[in-house]
DRENMAR-709852 format. One line per 5 residues: number of its first residue (from 1); for each residue x, y, z negated of C-alpha. Coordinates in steps of 0.2 Angstrom, whole numbers. Layout:
% DRENMAR-709852
NUM> X,Y,Z ~ ...
END
This chain:
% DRENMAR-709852
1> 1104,954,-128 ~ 1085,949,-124 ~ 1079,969,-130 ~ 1093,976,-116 ~ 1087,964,-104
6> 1068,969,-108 ~ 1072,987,-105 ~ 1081,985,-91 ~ 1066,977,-83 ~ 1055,987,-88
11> 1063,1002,-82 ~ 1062,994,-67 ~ 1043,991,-67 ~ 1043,972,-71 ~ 1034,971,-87
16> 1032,952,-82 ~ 1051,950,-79 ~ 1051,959,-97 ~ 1040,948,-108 ~ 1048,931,-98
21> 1067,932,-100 ~ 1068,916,-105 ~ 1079,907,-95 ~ 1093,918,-101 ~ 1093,909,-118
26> 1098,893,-125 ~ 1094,880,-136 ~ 1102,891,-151 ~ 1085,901,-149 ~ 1071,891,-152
31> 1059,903,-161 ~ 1066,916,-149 ~ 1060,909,-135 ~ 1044,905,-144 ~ 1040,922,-149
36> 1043,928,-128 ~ 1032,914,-123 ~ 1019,922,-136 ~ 1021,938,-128 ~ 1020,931,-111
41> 1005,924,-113 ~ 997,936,-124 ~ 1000,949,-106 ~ 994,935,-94 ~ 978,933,-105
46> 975,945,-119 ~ 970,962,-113 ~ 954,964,-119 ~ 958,958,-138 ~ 966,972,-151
51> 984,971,-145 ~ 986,979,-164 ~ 981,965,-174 ~ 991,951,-161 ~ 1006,960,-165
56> 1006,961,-182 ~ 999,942,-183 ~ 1015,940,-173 ~ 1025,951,-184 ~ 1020,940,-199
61> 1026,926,-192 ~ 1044,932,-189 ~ 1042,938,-209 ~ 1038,921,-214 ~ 1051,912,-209
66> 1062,928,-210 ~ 1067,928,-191 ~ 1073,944,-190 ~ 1082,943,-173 ~ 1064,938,-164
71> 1058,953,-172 ~ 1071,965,-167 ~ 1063,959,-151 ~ 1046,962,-153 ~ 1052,980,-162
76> 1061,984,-144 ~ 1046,980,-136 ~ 1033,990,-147 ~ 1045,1004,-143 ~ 1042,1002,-124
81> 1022,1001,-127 ~ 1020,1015,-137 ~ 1018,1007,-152 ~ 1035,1008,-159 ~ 1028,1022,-175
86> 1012,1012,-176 ~ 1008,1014,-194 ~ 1002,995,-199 ~ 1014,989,-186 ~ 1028,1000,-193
91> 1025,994,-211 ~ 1027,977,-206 ~ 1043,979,-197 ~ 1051,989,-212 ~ 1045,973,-222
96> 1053,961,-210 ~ 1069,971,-211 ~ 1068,971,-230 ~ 1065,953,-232 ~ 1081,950,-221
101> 1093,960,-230 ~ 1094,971,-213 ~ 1089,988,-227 ~ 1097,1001,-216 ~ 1086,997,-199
106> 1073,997,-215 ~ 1077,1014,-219 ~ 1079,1021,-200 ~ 1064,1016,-197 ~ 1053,1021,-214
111> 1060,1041,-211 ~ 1051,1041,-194 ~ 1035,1036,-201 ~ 1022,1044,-209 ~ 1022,1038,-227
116> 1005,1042,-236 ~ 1005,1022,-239 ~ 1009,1016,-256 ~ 1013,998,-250 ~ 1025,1006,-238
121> 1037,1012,-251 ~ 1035,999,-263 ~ 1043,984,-246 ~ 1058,998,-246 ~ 1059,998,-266
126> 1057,980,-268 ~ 1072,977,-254 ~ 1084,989,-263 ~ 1077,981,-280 ~ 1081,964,-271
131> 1096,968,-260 ~ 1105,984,-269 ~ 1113,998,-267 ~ 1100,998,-283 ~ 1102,1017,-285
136> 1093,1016,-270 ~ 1077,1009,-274 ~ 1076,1023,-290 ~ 1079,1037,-279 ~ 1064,1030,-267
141> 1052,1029,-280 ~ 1056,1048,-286 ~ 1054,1053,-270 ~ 1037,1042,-269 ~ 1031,1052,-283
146> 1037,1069,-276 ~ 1026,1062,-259 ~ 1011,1063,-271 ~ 1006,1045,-273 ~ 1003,1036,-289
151> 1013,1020,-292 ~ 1003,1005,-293 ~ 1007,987,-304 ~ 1019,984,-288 ~ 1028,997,-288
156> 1033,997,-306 ~ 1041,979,-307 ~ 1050,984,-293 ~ 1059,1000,-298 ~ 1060,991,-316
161> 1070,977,-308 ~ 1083,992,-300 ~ 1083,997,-318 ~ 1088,981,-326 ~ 1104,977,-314
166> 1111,995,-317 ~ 1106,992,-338 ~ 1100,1010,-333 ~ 1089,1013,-350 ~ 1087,1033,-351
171> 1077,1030,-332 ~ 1067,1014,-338 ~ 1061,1023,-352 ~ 1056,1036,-341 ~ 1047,1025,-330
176> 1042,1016,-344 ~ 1030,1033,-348 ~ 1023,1034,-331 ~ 1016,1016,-334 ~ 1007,1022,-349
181> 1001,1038,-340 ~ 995,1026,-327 ~ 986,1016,-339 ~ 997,1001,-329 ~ 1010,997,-344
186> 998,983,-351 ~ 997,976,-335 ~ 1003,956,-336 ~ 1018,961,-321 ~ 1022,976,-327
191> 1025,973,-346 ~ 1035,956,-339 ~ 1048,969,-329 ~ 1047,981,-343 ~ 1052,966,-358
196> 1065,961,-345 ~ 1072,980,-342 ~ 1073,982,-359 ~ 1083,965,-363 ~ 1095,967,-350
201> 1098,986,-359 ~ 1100,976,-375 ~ 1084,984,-383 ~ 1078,967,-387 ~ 1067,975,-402
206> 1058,987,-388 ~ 1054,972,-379 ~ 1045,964,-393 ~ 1036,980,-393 ~ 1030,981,-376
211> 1026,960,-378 ~ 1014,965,-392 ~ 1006,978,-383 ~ 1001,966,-368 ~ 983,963,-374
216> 982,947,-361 ~ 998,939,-358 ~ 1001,924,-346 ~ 1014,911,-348 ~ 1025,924,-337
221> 1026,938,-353 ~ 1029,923,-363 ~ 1043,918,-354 ~ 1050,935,-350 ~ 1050,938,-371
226> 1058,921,-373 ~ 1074,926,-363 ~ 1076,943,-370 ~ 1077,934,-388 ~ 1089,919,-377
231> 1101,932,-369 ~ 1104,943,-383 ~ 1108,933,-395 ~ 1091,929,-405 ~ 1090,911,-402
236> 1081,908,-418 ~ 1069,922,-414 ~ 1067,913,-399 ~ 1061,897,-404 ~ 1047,904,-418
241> 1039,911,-404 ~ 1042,896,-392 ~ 1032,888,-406 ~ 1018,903,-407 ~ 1016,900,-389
246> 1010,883,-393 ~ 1000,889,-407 ~ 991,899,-393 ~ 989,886,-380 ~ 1000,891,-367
251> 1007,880,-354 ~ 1025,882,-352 ~ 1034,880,-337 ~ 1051,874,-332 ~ 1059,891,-337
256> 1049,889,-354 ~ 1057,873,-358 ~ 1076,878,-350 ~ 1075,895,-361 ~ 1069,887,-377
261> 1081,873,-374 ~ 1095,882,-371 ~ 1090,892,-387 ~ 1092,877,-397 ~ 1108,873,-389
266> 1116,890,-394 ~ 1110,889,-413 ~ 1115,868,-411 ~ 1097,865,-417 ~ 1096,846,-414
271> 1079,843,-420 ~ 1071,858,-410 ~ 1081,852,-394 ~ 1073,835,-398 ~ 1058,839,-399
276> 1057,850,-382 ~ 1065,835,-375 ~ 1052,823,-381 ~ 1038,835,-374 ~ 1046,837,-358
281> 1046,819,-352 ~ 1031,819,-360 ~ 1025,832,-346 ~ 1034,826,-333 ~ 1047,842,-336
286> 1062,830,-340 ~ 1062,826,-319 ~ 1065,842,-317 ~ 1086,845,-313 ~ 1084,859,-323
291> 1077,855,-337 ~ 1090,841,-339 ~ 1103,849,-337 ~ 1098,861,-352 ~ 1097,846,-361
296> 1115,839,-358 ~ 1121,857,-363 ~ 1109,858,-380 ~ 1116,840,-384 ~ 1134,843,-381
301> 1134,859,-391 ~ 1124,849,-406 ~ 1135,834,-407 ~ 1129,822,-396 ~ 1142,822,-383
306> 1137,803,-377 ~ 1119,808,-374 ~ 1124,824,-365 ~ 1134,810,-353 ~ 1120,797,-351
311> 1108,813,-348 ~ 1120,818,-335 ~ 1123,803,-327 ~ 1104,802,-323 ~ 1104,819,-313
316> 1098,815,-296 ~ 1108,832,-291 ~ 1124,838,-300 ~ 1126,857,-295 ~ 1138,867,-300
321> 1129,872,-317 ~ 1128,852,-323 ~ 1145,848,-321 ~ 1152,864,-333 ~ 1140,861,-346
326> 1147,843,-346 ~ 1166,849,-344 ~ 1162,861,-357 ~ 1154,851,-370 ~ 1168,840,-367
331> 1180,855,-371 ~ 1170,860,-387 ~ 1172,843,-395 ~ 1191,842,-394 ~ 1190,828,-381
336> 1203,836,-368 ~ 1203,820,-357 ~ 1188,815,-354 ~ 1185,836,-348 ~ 1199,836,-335
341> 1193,816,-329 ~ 1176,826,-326 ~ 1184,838,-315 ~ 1195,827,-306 ~ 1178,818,-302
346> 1169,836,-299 ~ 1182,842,-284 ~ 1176,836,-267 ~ 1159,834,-275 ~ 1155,851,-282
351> 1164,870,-278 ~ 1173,873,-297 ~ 1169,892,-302 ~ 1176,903,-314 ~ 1165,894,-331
356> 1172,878,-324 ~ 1189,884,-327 ~ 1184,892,-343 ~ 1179,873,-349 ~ 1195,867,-340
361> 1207,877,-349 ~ 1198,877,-365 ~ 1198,860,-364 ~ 1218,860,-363 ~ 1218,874,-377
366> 1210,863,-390 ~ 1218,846,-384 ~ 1238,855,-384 ~ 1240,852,-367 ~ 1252,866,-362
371> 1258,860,-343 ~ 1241,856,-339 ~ 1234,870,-343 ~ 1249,881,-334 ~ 1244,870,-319
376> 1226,873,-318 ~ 1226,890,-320 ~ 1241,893,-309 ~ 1229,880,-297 ~ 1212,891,-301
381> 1220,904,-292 ~ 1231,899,-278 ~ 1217,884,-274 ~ 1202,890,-277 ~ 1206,910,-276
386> 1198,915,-291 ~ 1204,930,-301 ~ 1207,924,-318 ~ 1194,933,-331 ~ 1195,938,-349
391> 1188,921,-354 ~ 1203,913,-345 ~ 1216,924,-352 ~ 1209,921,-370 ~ 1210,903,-366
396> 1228,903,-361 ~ 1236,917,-373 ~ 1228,904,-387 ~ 1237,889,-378 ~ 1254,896,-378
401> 1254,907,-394 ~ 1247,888,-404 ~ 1263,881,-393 ~ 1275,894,-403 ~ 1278,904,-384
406> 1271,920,-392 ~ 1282,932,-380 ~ 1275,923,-365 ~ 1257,926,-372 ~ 1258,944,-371
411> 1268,944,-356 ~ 1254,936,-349 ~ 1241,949,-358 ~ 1253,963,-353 ~ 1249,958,-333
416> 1230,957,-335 ~ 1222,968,-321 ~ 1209,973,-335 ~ 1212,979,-353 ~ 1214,963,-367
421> 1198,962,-377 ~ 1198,957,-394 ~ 1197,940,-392 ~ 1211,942,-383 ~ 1220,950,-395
426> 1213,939,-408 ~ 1219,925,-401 ~ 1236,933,-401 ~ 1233,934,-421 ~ 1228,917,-425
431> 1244,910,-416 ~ 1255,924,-427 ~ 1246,917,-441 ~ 1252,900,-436 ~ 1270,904,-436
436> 1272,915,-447 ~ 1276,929,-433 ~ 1274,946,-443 ~ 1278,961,-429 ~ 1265,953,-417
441> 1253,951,-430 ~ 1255,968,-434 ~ 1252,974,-417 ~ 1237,963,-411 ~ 1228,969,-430
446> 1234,988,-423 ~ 1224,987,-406 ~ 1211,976,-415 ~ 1207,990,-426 ~ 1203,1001,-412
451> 1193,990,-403 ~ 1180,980,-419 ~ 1185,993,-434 ~ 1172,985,-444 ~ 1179,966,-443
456> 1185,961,-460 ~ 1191,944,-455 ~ 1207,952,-443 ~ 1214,959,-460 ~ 1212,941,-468
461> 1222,936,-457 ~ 1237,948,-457 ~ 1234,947,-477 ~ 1237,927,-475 ~ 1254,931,-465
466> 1260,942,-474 ~ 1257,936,-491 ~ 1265,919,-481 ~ 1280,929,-479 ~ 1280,936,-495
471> 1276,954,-493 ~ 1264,957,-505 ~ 1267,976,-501 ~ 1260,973,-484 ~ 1246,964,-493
476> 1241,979,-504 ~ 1244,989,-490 ~ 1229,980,-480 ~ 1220,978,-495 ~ 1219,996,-499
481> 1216,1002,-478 ~ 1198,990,-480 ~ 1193,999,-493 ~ 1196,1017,-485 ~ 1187,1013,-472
486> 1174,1002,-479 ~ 1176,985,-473 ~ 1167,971,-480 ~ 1172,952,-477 ~ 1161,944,-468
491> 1151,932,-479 ~ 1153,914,-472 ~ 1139,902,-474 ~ 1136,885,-469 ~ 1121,874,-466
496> 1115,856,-464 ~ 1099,848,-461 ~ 1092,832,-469 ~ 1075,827,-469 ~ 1069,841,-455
501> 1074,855,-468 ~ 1090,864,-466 ~ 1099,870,-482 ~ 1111,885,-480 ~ 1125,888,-494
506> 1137,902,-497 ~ 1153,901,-507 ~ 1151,895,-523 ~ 1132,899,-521 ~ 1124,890,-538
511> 1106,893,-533 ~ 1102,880,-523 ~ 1090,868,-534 ~ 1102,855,-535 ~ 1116,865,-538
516> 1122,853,-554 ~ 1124,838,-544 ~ 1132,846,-530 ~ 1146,852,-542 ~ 1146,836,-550
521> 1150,828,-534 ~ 1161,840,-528 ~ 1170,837,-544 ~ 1169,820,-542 ~ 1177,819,-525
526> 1190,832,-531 ~ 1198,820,-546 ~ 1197,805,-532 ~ 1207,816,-518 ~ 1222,823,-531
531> 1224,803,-534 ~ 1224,803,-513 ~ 1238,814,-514 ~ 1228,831,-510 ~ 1236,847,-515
536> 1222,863,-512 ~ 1231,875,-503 ~ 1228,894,-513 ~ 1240,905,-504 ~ 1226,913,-492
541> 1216,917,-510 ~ 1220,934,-515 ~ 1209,938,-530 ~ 1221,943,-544 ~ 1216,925,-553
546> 1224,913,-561 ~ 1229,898,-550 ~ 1219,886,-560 ~ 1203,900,-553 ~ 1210,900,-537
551> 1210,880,-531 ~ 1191,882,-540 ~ 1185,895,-529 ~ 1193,885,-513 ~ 1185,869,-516
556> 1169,877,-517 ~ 1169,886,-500 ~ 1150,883,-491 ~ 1156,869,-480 ~ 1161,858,-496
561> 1143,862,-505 ~ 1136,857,-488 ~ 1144,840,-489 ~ 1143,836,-505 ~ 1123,839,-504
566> 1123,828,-490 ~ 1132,814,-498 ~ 1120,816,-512 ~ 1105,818,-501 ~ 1107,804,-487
571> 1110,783,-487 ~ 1128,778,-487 ~ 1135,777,-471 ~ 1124,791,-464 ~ 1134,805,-452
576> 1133,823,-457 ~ 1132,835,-446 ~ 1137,854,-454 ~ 1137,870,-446 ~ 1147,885,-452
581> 1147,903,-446 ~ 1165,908,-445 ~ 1180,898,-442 ~ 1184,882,-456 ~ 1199,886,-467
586> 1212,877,-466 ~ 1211,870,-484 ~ 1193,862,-481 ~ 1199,857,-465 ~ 1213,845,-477
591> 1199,842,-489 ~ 1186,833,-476 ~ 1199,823,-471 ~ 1201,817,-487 ~ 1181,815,-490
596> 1178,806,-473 ~ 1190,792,-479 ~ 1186,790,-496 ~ 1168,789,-494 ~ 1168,779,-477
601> 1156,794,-468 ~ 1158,802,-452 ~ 1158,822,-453 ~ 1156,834,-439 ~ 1158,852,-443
606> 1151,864,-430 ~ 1162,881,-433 ~ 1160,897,-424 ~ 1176,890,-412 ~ 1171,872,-409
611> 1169,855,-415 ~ 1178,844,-427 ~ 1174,825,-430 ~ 1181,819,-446 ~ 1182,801,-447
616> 1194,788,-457 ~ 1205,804,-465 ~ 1207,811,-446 ~ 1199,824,-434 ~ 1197,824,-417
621> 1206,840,-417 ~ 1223,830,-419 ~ 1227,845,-432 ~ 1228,857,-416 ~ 1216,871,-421
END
């Protein structure tokens, strides 16, 4: 409105009229009516100063506080005065227009300049970086180099930034070789961008390359390698070098501590996550809503529910992010009720997204809670209007198929907008395995085949039902099909820590140094079960053994050497905490039931699905897994 009222005036020859249209604004424009009083005076008073350099201090201003509408003003009038293509007046204006998300005035106005600026085109690159489309911001800096300019340490984090969000990899390693033609790849900005770029492509082994080459890296190359390591899966590999950043006197930041934290959370590493929290409050970190809320999700997913709660009770400010890994923690350990008391408590407080959803309905899956699971996904769309994802769909074809409602499962899958996953399909396959339901078992290890050829443990599974139904043709069948192609089973592990060191075991691994008490306790344990009435369950064994052979190689699976060196290794009355890398059978999950009751201990085992507290011959699981 003001810039029509402006030219209107001016065409009439009352510049005074022009800068001074005040009165036609209303309380709504506050920094409006500042800027025109600006101009006003600036008119009245100002002639002799450099009307340049009042402009652009002006100009500045409006970027500060991102005030684009004052400046669309000031942009009219410049127009008017000639000094609408002012280079250093022009540059500004495309920044304001950049930092406003307003990318196509941006534009409109960079093609009618000259453009033998470098900082020119890196405002537009960094708003398309910033703002998308992100195509954009590439195609800028291809013409930049057409233009004749050289990129500067700007201009590189920039474009690298374009790269990451469209995981374009064949053009940031392009780019990538202009940096080291430049001499600027060893730059601190740029090799962060470029360990970021390559992460977000999942080349987390050239990040650690271009990390290396960094001769002086600051606590932002640091960080930048830390959550390439987080976010692709090497949460180990994160944590060494948390710990070589120490060793070289680094400060970290709040997103040092949140990374490395969350690092420990994902490999359920207690004792890391203890110590990073004992470091952050003793740096004042741990005041940080961040920080905390890292902590609640690194001590729901190692075991300590209750500490998560007390940690996220102290939160000064619940966002969105706090409350799922809470709900989700919940979820993880089997405790369905206390998850879906969280989000009653959430709504009104918080906006539930699509992860709180995930942790709702994960929740009912683990607690059996059929109806309210159907009602908060049903309510998850009609109330809240999101679509439901893979996660979600995974999360409810599991809770019907463990409810025997197979044909309604894949009904459900069948009406995905998307294409079913494997853990979709998968989920589909452990419910067939637990009724015994052969065509869709068949069916799901079809599509499952085509989608993770190279996963031995989907054939386990069809072999288990099969040989459950007593077609040992089909068994053969599989057995020869994984060797034809071979597929190896996927060697299952399990680890437990005592005394700060963690001990890993394989099935009926025997190199461990204790190794002959182990066995001596497992046997131990084994006579005192079978007078408790356990019977080992050998059907999912298929080597051509005797049975006597058999129920040996099930009750020495790496869970049970895990727990029996922790009986051996702790006080009586000490809890173990065991982690293992696939799912627990289903015989050792009978088994620690036993063991938690006849020697009076508390057992969690941590599997690759979730949490299951073993105490006084129960599980939290309620035998619903």
């Amino acid at each position: 409105m003001l810039s029509i009222i402006a030219r209107w005036s001016a065409r009439k020859g009352r510049i005074t009229s022009a800068l001074n249209p005040t009165e036609h604004l209303n309380d709504s424009f506050p920094y409006i009516r500042h800027i025109i009083i600006q101009l006003h005076h600036y008119h009245q008073h100002s002639f002799s100063q450099n009307p340049t350099q009042h402009y652009a201090s002006l100009l500045q201003s409006c970027i500060a506080r991102k005030a684009v509408d004052p400046g669309k003003q000031l942009h009219a009038h410049l127009c008017l005065t000639g000094l609408g293509y002012n280079i250093y007046l022009a540059t500004k204006l495309v920044n304001l227009y950049c930092v406003c998300d307003k990318l196509s005035n941006a534009h409109h106005l960079f093609d009618r300049i000259p453009k033998g600026n470098i900082f020119l085109w890196n405002v537009l690159i960094r708003g398309y970086a910033w703002n998308g489309p992100y195509q954009a911001a590439i195609s800028l800096y291809y013409q930049m180099l057409d233009y004749g300019l050289v990129p500067d340490n700007f201009t590189f984090p920039f474009v690298l930034k374009a790269c990451s969000a469209l995981s374009a990899i064949d053009v940031g390693r392009d780019i990538h070789e202009h940096a080291k033609r430049t001499k600027w790849d060893k730059d601190v900005f740029v090799g962060a961008s470029l360990i970021d770029m390559y992460a977000k492509c999942g080349c987390v082994g050239r990040s650690r390359l271009v990390f290396d080459n960094v001769a002086e890296r600051d606590v932002v190359v640091w960080n930048s390698m830390l959550a390439a390591y987080s976010q692709n899966g090497h949460p180990e590999d994160c944590l060494s070098l948390c710990g070589e950043m120490a060793c070289e006197g680094v400060r970290p930041t709040e997103a040092t501590l949140v990374t490395a934290i969350s690092a420990s959370a994902d490999v359920a590493a207690l004792r890391q996550g203890r110590e990073l929290h004992g470091y952050s409050w003793r740096q004042g970190f741990d005041s940080l809503d961040k920080v905390k809320t890292a902590l609640v999700d690194m001590y729901a997913k190692s075991g300590s529910v209750n500490v998560a709660r007390i940690l996220f009770e102290a939160l000064e400010e619940k966002r969105v992010v706090s409350w799922n890994a809470m709900i989700t923690g919940y979820a993880m350990h089997g405790h369905a009720n206390a998850a879906l008391s969280l989000f009653n408590q959430m709504v009104g407080k918080a906006q539930p997204d699509h992860i709180t959803f995930v942790g709702v309905l994960s929740a009912c899956n683990h607690g059996g809670l059929l109806n309210e699971g159907r009602m908060y996904f049903d309510s998850m769309v009609k109330d809240y209007g999101i679509e439901p994802t893979i996660q979600h769909i995974t999360c409810m074809v599991d809770l019907l198929g463990h409810s025997g409602r197979l044909d309604e499962a894949y009904g459900l899958m069948m009406q995905m907008k998307v294409m079913p996953d494997a853990g979709v399909w998968g989920a589909l396959l452990n419910s067939c395995k637990i009724h015994g339901h052969v065509e869709f078992a068949e069916l799901a290890l079809e599509r499952l085949i085509e989608l993770e050829p190279d996963d031995a443990g989907n054939y386990v599974i069809l072999s288990n039902i099969y040989a459950q139904a007593g077609r040992w043709e089909g068994v053969a069948k599989l057995r020869e099909l994984m060797n034809e192609r071979g597929v190896k089973k996927t060697i299952a592990y399990s680890w437990i820590e005592v005394k700060n060191k963690v001990h890993a075991f394989l099935s009926g691994d025997t190199s461990h140094p204790m190794s002959d008490e182990i066995y001596a306790e497992l046997d131990s344990l084994g006579a005192r079960m079978v007078q408790a009435g356990y019977v080992p369950n050998i059907t999912p064994v298929f080597h051509d053994v005797e049975d006597d052979e058999k129920s040996r190689m099930v009750c020495s699976h790496s869970e049970r050497l895990a727990i029996a060196f922790g009986l051996i290794s702790t006080p009586p009355g000490t809890k173990l905490l065991i982690t293992k890398n696939l799912r627990v059978c289903e015989d050792c999950h009978v088994a620690i039931k036993f063991i938690s009751k006849l020697t009076e201990r508390e057992i969690t085992i941590r599997d690759v699905n979730r949490y299951h507290h073993f105490k006084d011959g129960l599980c939290s699981c309620g035998d619903y897994w």
